[in-house]
C-alpha positions in Angstrom: 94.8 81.4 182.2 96.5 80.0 179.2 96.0 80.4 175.3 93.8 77.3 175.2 91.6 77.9 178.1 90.9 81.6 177.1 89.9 80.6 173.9 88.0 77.3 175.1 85.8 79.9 177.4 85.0 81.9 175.0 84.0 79.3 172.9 81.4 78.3 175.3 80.5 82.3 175.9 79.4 82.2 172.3 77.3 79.2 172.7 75.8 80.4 175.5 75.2 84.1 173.6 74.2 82.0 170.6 76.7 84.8 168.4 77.1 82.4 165.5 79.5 84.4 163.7 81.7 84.4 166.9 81.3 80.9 167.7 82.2 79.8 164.2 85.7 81.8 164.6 86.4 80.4 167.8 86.0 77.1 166.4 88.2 77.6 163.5 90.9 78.8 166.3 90.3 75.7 168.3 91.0 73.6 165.1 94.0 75.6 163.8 95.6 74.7 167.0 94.5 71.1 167.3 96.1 70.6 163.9 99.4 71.9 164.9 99.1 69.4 168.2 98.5 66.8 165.8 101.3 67.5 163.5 103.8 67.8 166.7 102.8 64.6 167.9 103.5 62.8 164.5 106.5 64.8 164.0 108.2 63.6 167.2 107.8 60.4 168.6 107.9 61.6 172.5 104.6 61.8 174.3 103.6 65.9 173.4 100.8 67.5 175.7 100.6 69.9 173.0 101.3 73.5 171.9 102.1 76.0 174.4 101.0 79.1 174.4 103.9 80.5 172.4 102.8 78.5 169.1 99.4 79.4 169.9 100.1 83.4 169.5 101.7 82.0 165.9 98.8 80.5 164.9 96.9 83.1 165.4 99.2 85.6 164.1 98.9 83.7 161.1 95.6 83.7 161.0 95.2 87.7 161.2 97.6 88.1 158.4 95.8 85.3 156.7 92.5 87.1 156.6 93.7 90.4 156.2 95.1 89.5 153.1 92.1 88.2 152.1 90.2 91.1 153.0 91.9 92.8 150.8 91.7 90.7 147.8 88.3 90.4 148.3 88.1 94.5 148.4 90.1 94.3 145.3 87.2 92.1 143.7 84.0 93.8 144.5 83.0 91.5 147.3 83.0 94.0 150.3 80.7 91.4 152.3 82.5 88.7 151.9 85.5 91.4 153.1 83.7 92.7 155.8 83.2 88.9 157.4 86.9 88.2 157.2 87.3 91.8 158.8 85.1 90.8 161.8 86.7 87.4 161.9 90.2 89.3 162.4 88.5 90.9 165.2 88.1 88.2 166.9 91.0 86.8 166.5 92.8 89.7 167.9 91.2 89.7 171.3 93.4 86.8 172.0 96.6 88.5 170.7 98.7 90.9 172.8 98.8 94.3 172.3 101.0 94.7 169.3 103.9 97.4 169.5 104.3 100.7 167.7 107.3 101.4 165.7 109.1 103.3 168.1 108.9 100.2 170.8 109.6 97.7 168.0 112.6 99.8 167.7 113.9 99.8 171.1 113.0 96.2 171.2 115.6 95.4 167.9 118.2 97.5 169.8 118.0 95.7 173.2 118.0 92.7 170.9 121.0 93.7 169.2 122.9 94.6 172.7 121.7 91.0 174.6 122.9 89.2 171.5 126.3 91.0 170.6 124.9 91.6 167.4 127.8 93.3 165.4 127.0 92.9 162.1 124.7 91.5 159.4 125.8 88.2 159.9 124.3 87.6 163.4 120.8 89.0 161.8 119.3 85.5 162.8 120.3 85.6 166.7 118.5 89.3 166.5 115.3 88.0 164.9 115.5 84.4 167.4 115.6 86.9 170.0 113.1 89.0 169.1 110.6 85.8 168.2 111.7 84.3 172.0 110.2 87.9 173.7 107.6 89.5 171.3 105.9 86.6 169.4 102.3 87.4 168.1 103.2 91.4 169.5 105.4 92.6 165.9 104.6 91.5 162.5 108.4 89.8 162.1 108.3 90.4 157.9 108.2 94.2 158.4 110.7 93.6 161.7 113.6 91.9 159.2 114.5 94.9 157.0 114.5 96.8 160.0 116.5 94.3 162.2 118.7 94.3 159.0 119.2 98.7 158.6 120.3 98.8 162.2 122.3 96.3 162.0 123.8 98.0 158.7 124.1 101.5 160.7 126.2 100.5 163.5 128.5 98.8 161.3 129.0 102.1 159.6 126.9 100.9 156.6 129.0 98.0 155.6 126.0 95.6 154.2 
């Protein structure tokens, strides 16, 4: 089942459960992704069916990050409820996300990377991380996975950056 249709069922799970907190997630999902449909379609002129489920693992992505950091300004601020909701909204989210990897597989993945690429030095850091987005979207968070992409890199060219 794709990205849409897993979220479209759940969508009508929460209806059926009447879990208004869920339902109004699910629907800000279903939007998030309708807007980037509609901005493919005006951005190209070709007939689009829409996102696939690769964008759709951005979006949300973006949306976890999104509220986390909002969680935490909230936190900052003396509004735990309001920090708590965004919390339970990221929960949500994250069913729908694979599992993400620890650092020891993100790793392994930025060396197998480097190896299928040719990577040799600091130069190809943008074939590593195209790579990387191509296998593992919505499983690493990619701004933590750049400085690291960017010390390995560093270390096999004997630390030439």
């Amino acid at each position: 089942m794709d990205m849409r249709s897993r979220v479209n069922s759940a969508l009508k799970q929460a209806m059926k459960d009447k879990d208004a907190e869920r339902l109004s997630t699910l629907r800000l999902i279903n939007a998030a992704i309708k807007d980037r449909d509609i901005a493919s379609r005006a951005s190209d002129n070709e007939e689009v069916k829409g996102c696939g489920d690769a964008e759709v693992l951005e979006i949300l992505g973006k949306m976890t990050k999104q509220r986390k950091e909002s969680a935490r300004a909230y936190e900052e601020g003396g509004r735990l409820d309001l920090a708590e909701r965004e919390l339970r909204e990221v929960e949500v989210i994250e069913e729908f996300l694979p599992k993400q990897l620890d650092d020891d597989e993100v790793s392994k993945a930025i060396q197998t990377a480097i190896t299928s690429t040719g990577a040799g030095s600091i130069r190809d850091m943008g074939k590593v991380m195209g790579e990387l987005k191509t296998r593992y979207t919505g499983q690493m968070d990619f701004g933590k996975v750049g400085p690291m992409v960017k010390d390995q890199l560093c270390a096999s060219t004997g630390g030439g950056c």
